[in-house]
C-alpha positions in Angstrom: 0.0 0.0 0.0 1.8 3.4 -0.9 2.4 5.9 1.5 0.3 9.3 1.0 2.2 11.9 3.1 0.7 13.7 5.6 0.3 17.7 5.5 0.2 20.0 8.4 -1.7 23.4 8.5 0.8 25.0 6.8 1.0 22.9 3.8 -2.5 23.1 3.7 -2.6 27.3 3.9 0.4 27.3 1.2 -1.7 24.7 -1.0 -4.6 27.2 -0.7 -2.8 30.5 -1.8 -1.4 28.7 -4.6 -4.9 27.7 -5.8 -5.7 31.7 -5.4 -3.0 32.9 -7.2 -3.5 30.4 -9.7 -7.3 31.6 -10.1 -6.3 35.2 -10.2 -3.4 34.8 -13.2 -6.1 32.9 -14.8 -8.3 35.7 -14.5 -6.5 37.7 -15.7 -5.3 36.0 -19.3 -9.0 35.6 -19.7 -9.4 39.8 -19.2 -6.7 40.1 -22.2 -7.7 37.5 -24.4 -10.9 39.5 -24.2 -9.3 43.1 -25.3 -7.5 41.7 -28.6 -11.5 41.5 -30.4 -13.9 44.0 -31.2 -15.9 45.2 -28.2 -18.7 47.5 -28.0 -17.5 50.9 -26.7 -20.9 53.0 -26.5 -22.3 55.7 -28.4 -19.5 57.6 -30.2 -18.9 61.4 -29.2 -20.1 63.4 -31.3 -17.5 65.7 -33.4 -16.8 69.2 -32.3 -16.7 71.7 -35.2 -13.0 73.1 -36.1 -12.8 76.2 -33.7 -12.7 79.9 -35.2 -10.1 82.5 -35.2 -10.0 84.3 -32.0 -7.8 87.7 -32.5 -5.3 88.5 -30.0 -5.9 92.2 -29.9 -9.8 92.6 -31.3 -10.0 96.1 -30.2 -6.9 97.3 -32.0 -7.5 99.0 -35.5 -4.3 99.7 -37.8 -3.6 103.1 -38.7 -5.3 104.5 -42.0 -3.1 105.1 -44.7 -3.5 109.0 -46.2 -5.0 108.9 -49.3 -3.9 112.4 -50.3 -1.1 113.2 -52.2 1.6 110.4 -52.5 4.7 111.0 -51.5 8.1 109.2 -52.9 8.0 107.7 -56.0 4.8 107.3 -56.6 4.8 111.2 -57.4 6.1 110.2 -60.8 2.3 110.6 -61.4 1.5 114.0 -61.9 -1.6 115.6 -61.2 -3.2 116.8 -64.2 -2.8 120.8 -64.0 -5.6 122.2 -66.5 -8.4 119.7 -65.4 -10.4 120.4 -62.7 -12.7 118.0 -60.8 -16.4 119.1 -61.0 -19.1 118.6 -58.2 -20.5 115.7 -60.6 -17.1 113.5 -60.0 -14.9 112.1 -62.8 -18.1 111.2 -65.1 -18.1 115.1 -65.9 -15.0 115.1 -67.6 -14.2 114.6 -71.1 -11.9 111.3 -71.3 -10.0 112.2 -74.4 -9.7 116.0 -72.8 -8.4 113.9 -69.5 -5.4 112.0 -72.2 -4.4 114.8 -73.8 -3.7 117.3 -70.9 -2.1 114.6 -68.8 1.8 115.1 -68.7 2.2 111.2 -67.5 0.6 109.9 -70.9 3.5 109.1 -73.1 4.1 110.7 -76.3 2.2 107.6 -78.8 -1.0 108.5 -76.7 -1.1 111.4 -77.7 0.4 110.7 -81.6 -3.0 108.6 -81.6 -5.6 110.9 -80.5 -4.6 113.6 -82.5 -4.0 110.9 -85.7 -7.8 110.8 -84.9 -10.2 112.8 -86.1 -13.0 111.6 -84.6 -14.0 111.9 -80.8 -13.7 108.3 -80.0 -10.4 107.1 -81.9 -8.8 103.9 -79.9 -10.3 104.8 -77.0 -12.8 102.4 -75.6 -16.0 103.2 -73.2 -15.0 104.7 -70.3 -15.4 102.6 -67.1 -16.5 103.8 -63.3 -15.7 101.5 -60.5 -14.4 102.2 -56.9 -11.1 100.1 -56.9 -9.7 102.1 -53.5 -12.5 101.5 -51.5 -13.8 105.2 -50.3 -17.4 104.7 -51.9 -16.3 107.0 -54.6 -15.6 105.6 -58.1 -12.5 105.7 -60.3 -12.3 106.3 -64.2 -10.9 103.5 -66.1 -9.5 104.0 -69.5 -8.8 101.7 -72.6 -7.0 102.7 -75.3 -5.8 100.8 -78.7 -2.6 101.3 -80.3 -2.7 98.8 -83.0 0.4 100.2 -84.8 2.4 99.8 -81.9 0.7 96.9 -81.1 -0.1 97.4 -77.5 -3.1 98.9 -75.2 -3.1 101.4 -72.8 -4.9 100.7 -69.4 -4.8 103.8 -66.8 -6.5 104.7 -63.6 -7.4 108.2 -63.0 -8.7 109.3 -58.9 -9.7 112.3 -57.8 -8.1 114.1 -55.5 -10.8 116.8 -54.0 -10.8 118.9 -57.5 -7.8 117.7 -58.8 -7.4 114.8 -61.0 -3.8 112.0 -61.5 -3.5 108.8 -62.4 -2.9 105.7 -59.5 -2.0 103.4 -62.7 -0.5 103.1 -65.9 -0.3 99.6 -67.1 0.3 98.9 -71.1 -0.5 95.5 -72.4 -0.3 93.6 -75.7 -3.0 94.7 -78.3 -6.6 93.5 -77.1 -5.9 93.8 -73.2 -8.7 93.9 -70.9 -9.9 93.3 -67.9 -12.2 92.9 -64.5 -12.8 94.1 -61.0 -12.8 91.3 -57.7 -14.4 93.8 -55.0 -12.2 96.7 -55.3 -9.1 95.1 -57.4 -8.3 95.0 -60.9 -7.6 92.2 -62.7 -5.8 92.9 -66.1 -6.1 89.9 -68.9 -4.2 89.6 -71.7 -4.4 86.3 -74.1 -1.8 85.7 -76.8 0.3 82.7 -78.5 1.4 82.3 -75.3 -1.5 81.5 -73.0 -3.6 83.8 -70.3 -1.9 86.2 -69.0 -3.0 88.4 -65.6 -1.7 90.8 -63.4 -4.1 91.5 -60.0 -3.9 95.3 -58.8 -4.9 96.4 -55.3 -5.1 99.8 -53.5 -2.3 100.8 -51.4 -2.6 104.2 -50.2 -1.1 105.8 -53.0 -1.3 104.0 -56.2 -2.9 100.6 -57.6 0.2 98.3 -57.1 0.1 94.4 -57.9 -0.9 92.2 -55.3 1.7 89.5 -54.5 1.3 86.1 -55.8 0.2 84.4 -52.5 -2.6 87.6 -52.2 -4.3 86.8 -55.3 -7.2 84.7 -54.0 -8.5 82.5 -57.0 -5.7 82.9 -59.3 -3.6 80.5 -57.9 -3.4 78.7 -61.3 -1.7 81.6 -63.0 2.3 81.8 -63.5 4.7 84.8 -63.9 5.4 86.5 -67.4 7.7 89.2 -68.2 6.2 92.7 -67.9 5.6 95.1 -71.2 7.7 98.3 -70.6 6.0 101.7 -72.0 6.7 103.1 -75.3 8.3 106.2 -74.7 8.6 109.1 -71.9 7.5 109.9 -69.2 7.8 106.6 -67.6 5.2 105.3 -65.5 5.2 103.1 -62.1 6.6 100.0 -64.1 4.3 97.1 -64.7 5.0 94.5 -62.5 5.0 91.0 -64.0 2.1 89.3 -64.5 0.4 85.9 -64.1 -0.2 82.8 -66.4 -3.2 81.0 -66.6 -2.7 77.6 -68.7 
């Protein structure tokens, strides 16, 4: 007959905490054999909407920019002497008078109105849109030099009763263009493809917008600018974009 050994009370208690232990690990595999499939979390959060811009400084306003007489440069456009600004606004004033008394149109302007009997010549329809913003409108003014080729585009403001242009901008023969609020989009199309050039307000003058500030017209690329025909220079054209 075998022997069976006897066990005390202590072999008994350690036989007993290694039956709890073992119990416990077991629980315990069971817990992370669980978490490796798909369980049901509940209802899902819902998602929060991407949070708004929240200015650092919402009371401060950046000083105005005068929108007198420019200073610098920019007084390269002259104000037009013998034209005075009536009560009316710019629509008063004769455009081809406007040309031919400004001393910043460059002498082929002038070779082509006078080449031209009639009152219209190359000169297109006059066009009246605020591009600076002030409520008051600005006289936009097309003119076709098909012997040189090119087309005029210039600006004219008023300044109380005086008159100057803010741009001078000469294109290839057929150039045109648009207004996006208060900018000016110039568009030329050629052999080449689409070209534009976006113009914004600045204080003083219509100056081109920089590439990453011409919202839509990411699409377009850079072209070399057209330099004026003759004297007195204007505020250079600044290069404009391609559209393929």
């Amino acid at each position: 007959m075998p022997h069976t050994p006897r066990t005390g009370p202590h072999d008994r208690g350690r036989l007993r905490a290694a039956a709890v232990a073992a119990s416990v690990a077991a629980v315990g595999l069971a817990g992370c054999a669980a978490e490796t499939g798909a369980r049901d979390g509940g209802v899902a959060p819902p998602l929060s909407p991407p949070t708004s811009a929240s200015p650092l400084w919402p009371q401060y306003s950046p000083p105005v920019t005068p929108t007198s007489e420019p200073t610098g440069p920019d007084r390269r456009y002259l104000s037009i002497e013998d034209v005075e600004v009536p009560a009316a606004g710019l629509k008063r004033i004769p455009v081809k008078e406007l040309l031919e008394k400004d001393p910043n149109v460059a002498k082929l302007v002038r070779d082509e109105l006078q080449a031209c009997p009639g009152t219209e010549c190359g000169l297109r329809k006059p066009v009246y849109r605020d591009l600076t913003g002030d409520g008051q409108d600005e006289l936009v003014v097309g003119l076709d030099a098909p012997a040189a080729g090119l087309t005029l585009v210039q600006v004219y403001r008023a300044f109380g009763t005086a008159v100057r242009p803010v741009l001078i901008s000469w294109g290839p023969l057929g150039l045109t263009g648009e207004t996006f609020g208060h900018d000016l989009v110039l568009v030329s199309t050629g052999n080449d493809g689409r070209f534009t050039t976006r113009y914004r307000w600045d204080g003083n003058v219509l100056s081109a917008a920089a590439p990453q500030d011409q919202t839509g017209d990411s699409d377009r690329k850079s072209a070399a600018p057209i330099p004026p025909p003759t004297e007195p220079a204007p505020v250079p054209t600044p290069a404009p974009t391609r559209t393929e």
